[in-house]
N, C-alpha and C positions, 0 to 999 in steps of 0.2 A: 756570153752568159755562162758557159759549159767554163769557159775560165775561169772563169771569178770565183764558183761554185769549187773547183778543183782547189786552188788556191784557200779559198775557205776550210775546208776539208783537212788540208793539209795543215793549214796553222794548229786546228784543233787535233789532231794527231799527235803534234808535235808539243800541244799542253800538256794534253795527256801522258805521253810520254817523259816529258818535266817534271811534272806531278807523282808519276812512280818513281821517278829516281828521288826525288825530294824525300817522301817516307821513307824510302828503303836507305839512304845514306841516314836520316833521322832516326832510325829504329839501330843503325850499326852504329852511330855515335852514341846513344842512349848504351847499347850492351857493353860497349867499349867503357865508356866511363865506368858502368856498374863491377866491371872484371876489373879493371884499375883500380878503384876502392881499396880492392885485396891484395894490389900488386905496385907499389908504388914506383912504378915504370915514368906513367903518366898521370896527370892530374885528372882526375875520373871524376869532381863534380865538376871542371870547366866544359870536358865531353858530356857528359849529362844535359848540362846546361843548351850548348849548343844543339844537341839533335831534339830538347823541346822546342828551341824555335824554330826548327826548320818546321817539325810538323805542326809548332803551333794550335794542338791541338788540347784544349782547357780541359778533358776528361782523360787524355794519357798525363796530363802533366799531374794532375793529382794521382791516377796510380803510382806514378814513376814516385812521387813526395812520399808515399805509404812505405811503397818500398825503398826506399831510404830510410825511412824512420826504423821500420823493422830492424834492417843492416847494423844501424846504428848502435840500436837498442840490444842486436847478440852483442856486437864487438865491445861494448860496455859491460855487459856479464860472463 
């Protein structure tokens, strides 16, 4: 019984664990595209793009679309 529990424990650790690294590479793909915009190294909206889905999350994805629009909107004026 003390196993199973251990073994349970552990899995959940180990999501959790997955689940930070998943944001925090999503949040560095996200900054990385947005530096690339200005720096034509790499393609900075396919990075953008990618670290939305990682964190899949529908209320950064619409700040992230503002701030792009904004970027957009100096680099035009």
């Amino acid at each position: 019984m003390k196993k199973k529990r251990e073994k349970e424990e552990i899995k959940g650790v180990e999501s959790q664990v997955l689940y930070v690294i998943k944001i925090i590479l999503g949040v560095l793909l996200i900054v990385l595209g947005i530096v690339s915009l200005f720096l034509p190294i790499i393609p900075g909206i396919i990075l953008i793009i990618l670290g939305l889905i990682l964190l899949g999350n529908r209320k950064i994805k619409g700040l992230v679309s503002r701030i792009i629009r904004k970027i957009r909107k100096k680099i035009k004026s």
